[in-house]
C-alpha positions in Angstrom: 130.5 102.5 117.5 129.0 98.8 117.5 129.8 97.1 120.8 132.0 94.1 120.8 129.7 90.9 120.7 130.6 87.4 120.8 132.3 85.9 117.4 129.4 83.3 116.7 126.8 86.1 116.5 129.2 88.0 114.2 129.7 84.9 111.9 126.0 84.2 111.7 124.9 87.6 110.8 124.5 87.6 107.3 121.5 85.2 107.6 119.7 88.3 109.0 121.4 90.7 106.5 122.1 88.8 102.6 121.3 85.6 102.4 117.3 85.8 101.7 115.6 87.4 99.0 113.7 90.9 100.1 110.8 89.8 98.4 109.2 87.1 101.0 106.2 86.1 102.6 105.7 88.6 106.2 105.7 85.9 108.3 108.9 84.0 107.4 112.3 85.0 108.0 115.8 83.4 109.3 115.7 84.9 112.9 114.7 82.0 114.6 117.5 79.6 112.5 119.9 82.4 113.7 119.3 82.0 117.3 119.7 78.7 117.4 122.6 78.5 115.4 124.0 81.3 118.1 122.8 78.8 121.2 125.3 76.8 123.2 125.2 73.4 122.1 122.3 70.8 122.6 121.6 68.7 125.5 123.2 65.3 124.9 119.8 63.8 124.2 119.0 66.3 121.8 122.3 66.4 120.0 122.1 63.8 117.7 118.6 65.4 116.2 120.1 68.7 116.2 123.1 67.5 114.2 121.4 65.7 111.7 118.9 68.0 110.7 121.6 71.7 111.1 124.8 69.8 109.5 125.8 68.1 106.8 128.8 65.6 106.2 130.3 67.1 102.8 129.9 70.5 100.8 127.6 69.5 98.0 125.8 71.5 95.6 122.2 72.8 96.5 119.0 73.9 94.5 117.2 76.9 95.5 114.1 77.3 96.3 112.4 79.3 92.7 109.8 81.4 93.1 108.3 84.4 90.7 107.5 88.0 91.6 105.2 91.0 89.8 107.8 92.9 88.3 105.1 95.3 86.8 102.0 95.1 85.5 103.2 92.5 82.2 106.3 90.9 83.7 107.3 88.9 86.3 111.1 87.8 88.1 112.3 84.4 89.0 114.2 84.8 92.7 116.0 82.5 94.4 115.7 81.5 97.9 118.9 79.1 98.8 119.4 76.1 101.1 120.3 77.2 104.3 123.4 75.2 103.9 124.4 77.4 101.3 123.5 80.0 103.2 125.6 79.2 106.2 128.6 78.9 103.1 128.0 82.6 103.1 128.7 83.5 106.5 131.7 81.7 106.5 133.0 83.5 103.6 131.7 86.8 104.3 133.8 86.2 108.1 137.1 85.3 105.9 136.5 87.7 103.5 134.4 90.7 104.4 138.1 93.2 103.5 138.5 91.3 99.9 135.0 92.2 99.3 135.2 95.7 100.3 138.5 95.6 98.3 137.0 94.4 94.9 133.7 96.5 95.7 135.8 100.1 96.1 137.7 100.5 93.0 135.1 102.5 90.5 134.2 105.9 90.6 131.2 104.8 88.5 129.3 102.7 91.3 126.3 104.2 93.0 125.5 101.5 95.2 128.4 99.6 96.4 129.7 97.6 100.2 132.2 100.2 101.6 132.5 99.2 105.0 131.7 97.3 107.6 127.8 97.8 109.1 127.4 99.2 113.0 125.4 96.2 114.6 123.1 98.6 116.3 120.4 100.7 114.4 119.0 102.9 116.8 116.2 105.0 114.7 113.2 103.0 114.3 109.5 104.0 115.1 110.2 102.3 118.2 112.4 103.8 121.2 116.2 101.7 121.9 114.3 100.8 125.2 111.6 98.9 123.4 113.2 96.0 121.3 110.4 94.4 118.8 109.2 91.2 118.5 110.5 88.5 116.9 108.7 85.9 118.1 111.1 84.6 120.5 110.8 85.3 124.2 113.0 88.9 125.0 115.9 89.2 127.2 118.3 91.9 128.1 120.9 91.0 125.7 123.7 89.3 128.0 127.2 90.8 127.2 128.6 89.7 124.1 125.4 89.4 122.5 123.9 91.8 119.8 120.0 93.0 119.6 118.9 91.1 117.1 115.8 92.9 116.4 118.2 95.9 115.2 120.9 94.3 112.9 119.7 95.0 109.1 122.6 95.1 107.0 125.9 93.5 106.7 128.0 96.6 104.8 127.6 99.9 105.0 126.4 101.4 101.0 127.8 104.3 99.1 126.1 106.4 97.5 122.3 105.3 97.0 120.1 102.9 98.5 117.4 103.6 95.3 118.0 105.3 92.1 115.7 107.4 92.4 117.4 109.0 95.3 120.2 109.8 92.6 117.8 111.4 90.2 117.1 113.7 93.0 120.7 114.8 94.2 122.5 117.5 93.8 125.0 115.0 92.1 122.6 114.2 89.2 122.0 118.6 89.0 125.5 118.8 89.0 126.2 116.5 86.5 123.1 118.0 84.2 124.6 121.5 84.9 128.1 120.3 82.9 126.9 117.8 79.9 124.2 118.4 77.5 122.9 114.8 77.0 122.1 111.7 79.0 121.9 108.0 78.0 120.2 105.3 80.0 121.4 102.1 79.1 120.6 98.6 81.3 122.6 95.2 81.1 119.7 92.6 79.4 118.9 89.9 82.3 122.7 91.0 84.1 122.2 88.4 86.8 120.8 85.5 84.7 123.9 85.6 82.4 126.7 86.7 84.4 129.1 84.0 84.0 130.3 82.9 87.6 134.0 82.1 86.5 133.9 85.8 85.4 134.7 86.7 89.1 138.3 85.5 88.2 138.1 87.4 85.0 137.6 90.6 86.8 140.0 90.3 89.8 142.6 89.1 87.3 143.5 88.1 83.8 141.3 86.3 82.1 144.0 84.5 80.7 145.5 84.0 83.7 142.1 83.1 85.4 141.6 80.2 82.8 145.4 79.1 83.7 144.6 79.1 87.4 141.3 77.9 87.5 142.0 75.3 90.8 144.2 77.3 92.9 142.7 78.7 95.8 141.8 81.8 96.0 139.5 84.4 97.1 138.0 84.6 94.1 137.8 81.0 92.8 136.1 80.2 96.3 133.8 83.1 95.6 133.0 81.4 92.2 132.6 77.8 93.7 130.3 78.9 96.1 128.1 80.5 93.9 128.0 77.3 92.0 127.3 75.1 94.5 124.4 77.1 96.0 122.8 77.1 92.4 123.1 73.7 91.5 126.5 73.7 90.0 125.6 76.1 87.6 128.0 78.1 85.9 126.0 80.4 84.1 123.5 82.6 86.1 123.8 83.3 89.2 120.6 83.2 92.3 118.9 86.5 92.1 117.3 88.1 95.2 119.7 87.8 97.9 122.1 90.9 98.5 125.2 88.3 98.7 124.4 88.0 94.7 124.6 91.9 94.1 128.2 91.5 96.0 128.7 89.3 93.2 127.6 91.1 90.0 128.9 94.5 92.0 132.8 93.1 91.6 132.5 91.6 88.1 130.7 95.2 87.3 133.0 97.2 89.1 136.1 95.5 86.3 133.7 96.4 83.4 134.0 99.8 84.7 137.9 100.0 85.1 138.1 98.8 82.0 135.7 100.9 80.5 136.9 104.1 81.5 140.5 102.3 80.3 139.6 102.1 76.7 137.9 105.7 76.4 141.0 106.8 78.0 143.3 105.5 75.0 140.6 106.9 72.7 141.4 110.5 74.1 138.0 110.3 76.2 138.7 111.8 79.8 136.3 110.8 82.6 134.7 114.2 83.9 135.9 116.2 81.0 134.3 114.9 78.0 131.3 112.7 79.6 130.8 111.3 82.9 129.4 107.5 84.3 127.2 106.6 87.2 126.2 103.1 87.6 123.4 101.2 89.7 123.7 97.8 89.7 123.5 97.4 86.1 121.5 100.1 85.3 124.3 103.4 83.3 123.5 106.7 82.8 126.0 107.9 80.3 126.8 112.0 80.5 128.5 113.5 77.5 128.9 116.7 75.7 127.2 115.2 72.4 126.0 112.4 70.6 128.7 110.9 69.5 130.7 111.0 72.7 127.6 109.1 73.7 127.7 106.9 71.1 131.5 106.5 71.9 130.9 105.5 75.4 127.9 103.4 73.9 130.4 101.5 71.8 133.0 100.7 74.6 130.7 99.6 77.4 129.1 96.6 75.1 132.5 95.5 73.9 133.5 95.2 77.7 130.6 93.6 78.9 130.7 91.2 75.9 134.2 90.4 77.4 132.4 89.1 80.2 129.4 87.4 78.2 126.8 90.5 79.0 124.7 92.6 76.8 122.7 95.7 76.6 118.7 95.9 76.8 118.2 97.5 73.4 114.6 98.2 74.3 115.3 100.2 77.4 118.5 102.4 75.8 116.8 106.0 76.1 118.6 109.6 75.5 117.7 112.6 77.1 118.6 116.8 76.1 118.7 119.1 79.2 116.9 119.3 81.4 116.6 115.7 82.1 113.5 115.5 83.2 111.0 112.8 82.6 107.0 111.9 82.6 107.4 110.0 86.1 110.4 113.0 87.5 107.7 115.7 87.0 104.9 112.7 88.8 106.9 112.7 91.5 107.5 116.4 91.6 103.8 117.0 91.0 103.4 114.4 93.8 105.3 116.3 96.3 103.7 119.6 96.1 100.3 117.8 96.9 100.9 115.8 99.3 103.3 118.7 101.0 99.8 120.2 101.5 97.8 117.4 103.1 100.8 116.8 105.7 100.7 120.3 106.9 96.7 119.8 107.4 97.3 116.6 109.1 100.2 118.2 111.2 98.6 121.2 112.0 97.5 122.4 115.7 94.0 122.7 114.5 94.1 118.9 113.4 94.6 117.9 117.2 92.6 120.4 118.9 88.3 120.3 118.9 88.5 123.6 116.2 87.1 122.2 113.3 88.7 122.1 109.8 88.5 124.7 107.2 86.6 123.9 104.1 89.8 124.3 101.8 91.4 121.7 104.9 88.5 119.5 104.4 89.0 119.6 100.3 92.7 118.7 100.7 91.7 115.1 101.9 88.1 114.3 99.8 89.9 115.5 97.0 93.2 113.7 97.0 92.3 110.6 95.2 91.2 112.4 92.2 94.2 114.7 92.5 96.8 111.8 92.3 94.7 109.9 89.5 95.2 113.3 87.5 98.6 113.6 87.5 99.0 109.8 86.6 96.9 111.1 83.6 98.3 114.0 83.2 102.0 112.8 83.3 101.6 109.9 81.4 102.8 107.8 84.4 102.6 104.1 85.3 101.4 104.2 88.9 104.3 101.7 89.5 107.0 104.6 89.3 105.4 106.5 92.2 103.2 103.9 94.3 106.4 103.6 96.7 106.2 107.0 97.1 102.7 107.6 97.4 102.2 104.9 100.1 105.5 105.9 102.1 103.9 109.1 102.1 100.2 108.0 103.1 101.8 106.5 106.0 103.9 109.8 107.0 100.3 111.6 106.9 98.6 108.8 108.8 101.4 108.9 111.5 100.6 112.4 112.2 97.1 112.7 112.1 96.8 109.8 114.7 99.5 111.4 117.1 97.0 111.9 119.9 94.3 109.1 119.5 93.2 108.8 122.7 93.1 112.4 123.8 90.7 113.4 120.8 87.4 115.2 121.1 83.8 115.1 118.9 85.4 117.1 116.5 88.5 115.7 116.2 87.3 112.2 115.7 85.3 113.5 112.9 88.6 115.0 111.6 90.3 111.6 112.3 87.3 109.5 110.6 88.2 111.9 107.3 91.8 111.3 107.5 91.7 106.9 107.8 88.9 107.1 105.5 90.9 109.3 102.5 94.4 107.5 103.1 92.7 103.7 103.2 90.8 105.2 99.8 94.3 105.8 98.3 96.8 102.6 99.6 93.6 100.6 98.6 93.6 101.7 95.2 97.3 102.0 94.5 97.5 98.0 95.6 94.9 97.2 93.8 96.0 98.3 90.6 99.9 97.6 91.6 99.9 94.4 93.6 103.2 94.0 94.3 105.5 92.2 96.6 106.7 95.5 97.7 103.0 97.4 98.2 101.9 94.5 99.9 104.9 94.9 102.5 103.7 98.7 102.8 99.9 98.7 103.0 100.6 95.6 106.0 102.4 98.0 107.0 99.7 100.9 107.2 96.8 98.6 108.4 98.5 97.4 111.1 99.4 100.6 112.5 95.3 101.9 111.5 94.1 98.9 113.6 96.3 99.6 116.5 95.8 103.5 117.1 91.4 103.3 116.4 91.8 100.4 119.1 91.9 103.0 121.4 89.5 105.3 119.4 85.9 105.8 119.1 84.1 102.5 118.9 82.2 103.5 115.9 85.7 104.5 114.5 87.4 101.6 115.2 84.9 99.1 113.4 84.1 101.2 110.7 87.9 100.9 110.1 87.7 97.0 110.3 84.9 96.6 108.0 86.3 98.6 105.5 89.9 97.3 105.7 88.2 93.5 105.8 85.8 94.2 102.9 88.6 96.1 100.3 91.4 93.5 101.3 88.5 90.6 100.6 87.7 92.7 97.2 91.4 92.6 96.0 92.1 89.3 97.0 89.2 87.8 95.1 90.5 90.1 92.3 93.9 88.3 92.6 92.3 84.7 92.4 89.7 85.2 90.0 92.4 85.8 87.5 94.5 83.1 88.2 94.3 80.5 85.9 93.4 77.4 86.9 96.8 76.3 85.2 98.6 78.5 87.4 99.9 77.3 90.4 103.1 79.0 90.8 103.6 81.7 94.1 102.1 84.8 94.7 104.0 86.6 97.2 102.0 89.9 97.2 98.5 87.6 97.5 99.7 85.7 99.9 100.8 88.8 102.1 97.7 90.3 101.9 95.6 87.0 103.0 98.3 86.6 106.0 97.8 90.3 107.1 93.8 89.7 106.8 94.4 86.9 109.3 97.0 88.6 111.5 94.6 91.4 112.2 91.0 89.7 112.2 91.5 86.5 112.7 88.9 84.1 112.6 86.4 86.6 111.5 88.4 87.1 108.4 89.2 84.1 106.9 85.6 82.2 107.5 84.6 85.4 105.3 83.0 83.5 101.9 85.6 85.2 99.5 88.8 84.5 101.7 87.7 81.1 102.5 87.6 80.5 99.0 91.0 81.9 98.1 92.5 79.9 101.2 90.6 76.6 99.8 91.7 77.1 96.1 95.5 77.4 97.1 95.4 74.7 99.3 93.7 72.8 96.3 96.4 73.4 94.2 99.8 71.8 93.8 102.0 72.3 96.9 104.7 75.1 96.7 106.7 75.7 100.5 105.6 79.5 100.4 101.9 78.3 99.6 102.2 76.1 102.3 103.3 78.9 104.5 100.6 81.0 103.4 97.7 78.7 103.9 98.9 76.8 106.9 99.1 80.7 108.9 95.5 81.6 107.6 93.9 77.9 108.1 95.3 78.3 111.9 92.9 81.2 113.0 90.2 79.0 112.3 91.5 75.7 113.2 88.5 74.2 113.6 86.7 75.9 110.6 89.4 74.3 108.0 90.0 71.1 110.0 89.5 68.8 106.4 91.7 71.5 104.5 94.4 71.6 107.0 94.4 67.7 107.3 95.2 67.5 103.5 97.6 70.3 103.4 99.9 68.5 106.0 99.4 65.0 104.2 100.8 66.6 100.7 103.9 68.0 102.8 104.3 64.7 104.4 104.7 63.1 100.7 106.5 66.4 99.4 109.4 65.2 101.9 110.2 62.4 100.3 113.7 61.2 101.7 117.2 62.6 103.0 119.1 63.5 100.2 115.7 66.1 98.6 116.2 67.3 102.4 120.0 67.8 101.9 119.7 69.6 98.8 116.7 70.9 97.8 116.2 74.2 100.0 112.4 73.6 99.0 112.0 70.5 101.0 114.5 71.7 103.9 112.2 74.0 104.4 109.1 73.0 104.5 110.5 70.0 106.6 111.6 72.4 109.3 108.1 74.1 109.2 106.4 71.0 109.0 108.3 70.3 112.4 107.7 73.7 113.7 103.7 73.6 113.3 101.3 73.6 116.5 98.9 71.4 114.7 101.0 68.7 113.8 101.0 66.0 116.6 104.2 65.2 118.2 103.9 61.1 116.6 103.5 62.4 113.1 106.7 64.9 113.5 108.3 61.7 114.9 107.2 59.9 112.2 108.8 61.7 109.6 112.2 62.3 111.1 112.5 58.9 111.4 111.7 58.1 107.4 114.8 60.5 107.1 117.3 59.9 109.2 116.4 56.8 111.3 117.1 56.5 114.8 114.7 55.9 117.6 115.0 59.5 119.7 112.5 59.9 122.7 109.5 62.1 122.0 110.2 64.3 124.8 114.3 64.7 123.1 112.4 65.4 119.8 110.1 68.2 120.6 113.0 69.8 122.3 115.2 69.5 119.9 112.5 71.0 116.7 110.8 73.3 118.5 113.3 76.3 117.5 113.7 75.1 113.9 111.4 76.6 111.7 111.5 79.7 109.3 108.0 80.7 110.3 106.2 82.2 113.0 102.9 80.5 113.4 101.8 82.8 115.8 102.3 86.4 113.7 104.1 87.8 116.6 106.9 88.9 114.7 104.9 90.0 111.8 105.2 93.9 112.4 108.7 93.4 113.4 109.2 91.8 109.9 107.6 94.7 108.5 109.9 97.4 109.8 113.0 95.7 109.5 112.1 96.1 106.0 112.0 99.7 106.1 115.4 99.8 107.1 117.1 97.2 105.1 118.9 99.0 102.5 116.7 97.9 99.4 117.8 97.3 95.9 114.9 98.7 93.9 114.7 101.4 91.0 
């Protein structure tokens, strides 16, 4: 049972939970906007600076911050990050309306991943023990009473059924369902979120006649529609993508297609779990049936419904399967289980810890295992991008058990342990490098970090063999990365960024005065400013401060022109931003922060009432304290991914 906390850090909750894209840089998040939104109010010296830059005096539209992501190796996806005044409109409506949404998000049958309740605030299995909050880059304290641990709130609802879709192609669910019908059809809504219309909302909790009739009045869903709006610009068609409070959105407007879906097969003497059977994910159908033509049937109905509401089907992805429904990447993964089933029993095995040394077949399962997994790629016919999540989750399963007892290991166990970093940093490495995405990134972070702080306590040799490795391949795919970037390009690159942070989390200094890293850092500060590039460079420059004086000295004079007046801050979540950052910075000097509050809002506040008043504002944390925090959060954030 969650504990009772104190309203305000119940109605500010969904900044930690929906309101930011999952695909972000490591080292920026909402925690610290969240605390002091949750803080008792400013001193009276501070107040005015607090309410100037936190408030605003009317609900005006707002442009998102737009940024692309690798999709896969070809394409790429535009997300949304909103203004944080928009943001704060989602709290507010999640607190009024958290049972509507529940309501409107419960009534198909067909839904795989839907809200259906409310989330405990406590998560109490993490790598970590409940004793041992983590880091967030704010000093700890005992939470007082009526105050939740933040470092353990990660979602807003509770989901049914799957968190991935994979997870359903693996259920007995999906065997059940392959056991009663013959054929499977997987169809996909073309660019759902880009085109869903928001007035649709209306459509699907009512009439659309109706809707159109009773477009003004008040209502749970015509607020849910204006909101959307105004945190995209006033734009009625397309809605932000990346934040969870969007999939809310589609969810409901889905969730109508569905009822009327199954509505119209009814009349047409098609029964639901007789003659074919629907799951949905997201916007993603697979389409169960006896036959072809009840599949074609089904086919028929579910674009005509989703042309009611302005949506169409990705003709290129429309696939049907025969019995058993087994594809290239199921039998990848299935492959990819039974070998790495074997290498976790080598690494978890008693003669792993002791000084017995391994086996020559235990030895081959780890030299080996590179070439194993680039075989059944080849051999399957698979992309690595279907089973990289996997493979790395796994690599870091392995990794976790063959470091168990670091400091209590002998000779020959520190040869065993020198085998075991060396095969599992072979094979994140290499995945990465040919899969660089936002999402790898988040997961080989995730794997250094944890490499770095077990050999710490290893054998010297050990330990800086494992740095010079982990330094040389991260320098190798990041010059990779910038080498084929066009001089043209100057858009983000989440995944390239992560990796250069992580570089300069872990090494510091030594890493980014390295030639091909201090040439990455130099080009993207060359480049056009972007707030996440900003981010990105500003975090590595600051391990060397010194070293990239010049660069860091231009970086903060294009932010300074960036923010250009008060009404870009009040709307553009691009320039809010990077103004709080900006702010937030520990190489900025106190007269130039000064300097440019003033140019916004006026005023003549104290310098000792304005560094008080900042000092808590800002999205990032410059020091990379919360950075591994960050990183396990996401392991438990229920993730929409395929």
């Amino acid at each position: 049972m969650p504990k009772k906390i104190d309203r305000k850090f119940w109605v500010y909750r969904p900044l930690l939970t929906d309101t930011l894209p999952y695909e972000v840089p490591i080292v920026f998040s909402n925690d610290a906007y969240y605390l002091r939104l949750c803080q008792p109010a400013a001193a009276a010296d501070q107040a005015p600076i607090v309410k100037n830059i936190l408030e605003r005096s009317k609900s005006t539209p707002t442009i998102p911050y737009s940024y692309r992501i690798k999709k896969d190796s070809t394409k790429k996806t535009l997300l949304g990050l909103p203004h944080p005044f928009a943001q704060l409109d989602i709290c507010n409506f999640y607190d009024r309306y958290e049972s509507s949404i529940l309501t409107a998000c419960g009534r198909s049958d067909f839904s795989l991943r839907h809200p259906a309740g409310i989330a405990a605030v406590y998560v109490e299995e993490m790598e970590a023990p409940a004793h041992a909050p983590l880091k967030i880059g704010q000093p700890h304290m005992e939470p007082a009473a009526g105050q939740p641990e933040l470092s353990r709130i990660v979602s807003y609802f509770t989901y049914r059924k799957f968190s991935l879709l994979s997870k359903f192609y693996t259920s007995r669910e999906f065997i059940a369902l392959e056991k009663q019908f013959r054929q499977l059809r997987q169809v996909d809504v073309s660019k759902c979120f880009y085109n869903i219309y928001t007035h649709s909302i209306s459509w699907a909790m009512r009439s659309k006649s109706f809707a159109k009739a009773n477009l003004n009045t008040p209502s749970f869903d015509t607020i849910f529609d204006g909101l959307m709006q105004r945190a995209n610009h006033n734009e009625t068609n397309g809605i932000i993508v990346g934040p969870e409070f969007s999939r809310v959105f589609a969810e409901i407007i889905m969730q109508a297609i569905d009822l009327k879906l199954e509505e119209a097969l009814r009349q047409n003497g098609a029964i639901n779990g007789v003659h074919y059977a629907i799951r949905r994910y997201v916007d993603d159908y697979s389409i169960f049936a006896h036959s072809n033509d009840i599949l074609d049937q089904v086919e028929v109905a579910l674009r005509e419904g989703l042309e009611e509401f302005k949506l169409h089907i990705n003709e290129a992805k429309v696939k049907t399967l025969a019995r058993p429904f087994v594809t290239n990447l199921t039998q990848a993964r299935s492959d990819l289980n039974v070998r790495l089933h074997r290498i976790r029993s080598v690494a978890d095995s008693a003669a792993f810890a002791s000084n017995d040394s391994l086996t020559i077949l235990q030895r081959h399962e780890f030299t080996s295992l590179l070439a194993d997994l680039r075989g059944i790629l080849s051999s399957r016919s698979t992309d690595v991008a279907g089973i990289s999540g996997q493979i790395l989750g796994e690599l870091k399963v392995i990794l976790a058990k063959a470091l168990r007892d670091v400091p209590a290991l002998g000779a020959s166990s520190r040869e065993k342990l020198d085998l075991a970093i060396n095969t599992i940093l072979d094979i994140a490495f290499y995945i990465v490098a040919i899969d660089l995405r936002v999402r790898t990134s988040y997961s080989l972070c995730q794997l250094l970090i944890r490499v770095k702080e077990k050999t710490s306590s290893a054998d010297e040799s050990i330990a800086d063999h494992c740095a010079w490795k982990i330094q040389k391949e991260l320098s190798s795919i990041i010059k990779s990365t910038i080498n084929q970037r066009q001089r043209s390009d100057t858009s983000d690159c989440i995944e390239l960024y992560n990796l250069l942070i992580c570089g300069a989390h872990l090494y510091g200094d030594e890493f980014v005065r390295n030639r091909d890293i201090a040439f990455a850092i130099g080009r993207l500060g060359q480049e056009k400013l972007t707030y996440f590039k900003y981010v990105c460079t500003k975090y590595c420059m600051l391990r060397d401060k010194t070293f990239f004086a010049k660069e860091l000295n231009s970086l903060n004079g294009k932010a300074e022109t960036f923010i250009e007046d008060k009404e870009r801050f009040m709307t553009e979540s691009e320039c809010y931003h990077l103004a709080c950052d900006y702010w937030s910075a520990p190489d900025i000097s106190m007269s130039d922060k000064l300097k440019l509050y003033k140019k916004l809002f006026g005023g003549n506040p104290s310098t000792i009432s304005f560094e008080n008043a900042v000092k808590s504002l800002g999205f990032v944390d410059w020091s990379g304290v919360s950075i591994e925090h960050a990183l396990k959060r996401r392991q438990l954030r229920p993730v929409y991914s395929v």
